[in-house]
C-alpha positions in Angstrom: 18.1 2.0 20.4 18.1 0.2 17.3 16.3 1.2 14.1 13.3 -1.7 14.7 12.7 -0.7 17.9 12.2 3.2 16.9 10.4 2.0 13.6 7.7 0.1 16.8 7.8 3.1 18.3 6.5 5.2 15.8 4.1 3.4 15.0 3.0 2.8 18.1 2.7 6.4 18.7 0.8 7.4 15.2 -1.7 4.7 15.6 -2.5 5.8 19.7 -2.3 9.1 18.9 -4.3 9.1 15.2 -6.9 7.1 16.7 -7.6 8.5 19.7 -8.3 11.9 18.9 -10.6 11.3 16.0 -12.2 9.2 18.3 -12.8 11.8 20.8 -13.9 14.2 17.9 -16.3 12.1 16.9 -18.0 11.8 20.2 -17.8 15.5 20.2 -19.6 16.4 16.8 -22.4 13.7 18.0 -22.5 14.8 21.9 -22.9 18.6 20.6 -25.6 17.8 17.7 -27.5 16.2 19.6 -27.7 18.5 22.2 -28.3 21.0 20.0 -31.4 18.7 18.9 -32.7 18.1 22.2 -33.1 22.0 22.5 -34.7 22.3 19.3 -36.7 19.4 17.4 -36.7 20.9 14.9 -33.3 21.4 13.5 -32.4 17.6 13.5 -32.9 17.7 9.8 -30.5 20.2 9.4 -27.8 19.1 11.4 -27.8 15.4 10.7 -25.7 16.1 7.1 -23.1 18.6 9.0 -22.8 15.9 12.0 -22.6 13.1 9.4 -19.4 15.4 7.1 -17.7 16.3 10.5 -17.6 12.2 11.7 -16.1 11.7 8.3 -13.7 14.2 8.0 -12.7 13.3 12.0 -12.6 9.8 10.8 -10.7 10.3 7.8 -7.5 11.6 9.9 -7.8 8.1 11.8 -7.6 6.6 8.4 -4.4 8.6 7.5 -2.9 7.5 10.8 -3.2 3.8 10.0 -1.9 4.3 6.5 0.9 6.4 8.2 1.5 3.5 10.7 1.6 0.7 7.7 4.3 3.0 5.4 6.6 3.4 8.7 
């Protein structure tokens, strides 16, 4: 295969790949706070920041991937 094609390839592969599973992360943190808030009310207030640091730290992988896929 020739170097361009691989070069594609990879980045192909780091933007599927680095975008799908913070993706799928994200949903998780969300889907499990707020089940965790439809048990209790109450704690909404203190799981919103956690939820809200999780998304970002999910999302800042996803980041890394497209900076990953613009250097290859």
């Amino acid at each position: 295969m020739e170097s361009e094609t691989l070069a594609v390839a990879a980045k192909a592969f780091a933007i599927a790949i680095g975008g799908t599973l913070p993706a799928w992360a994200i949903g998780t943190i969300v889907s499990k706070a707020m089940e965790a808030i439809g048990r209790n009310p109450e704690a909404g207030d203190k799981l919103f920041v956690p939820m809200l640091l999780g998304m970002a730290f999910a999302e800042a992988i996803a980041i890394y991937a497209l900076v990953v896929a613009f250097t290859l």
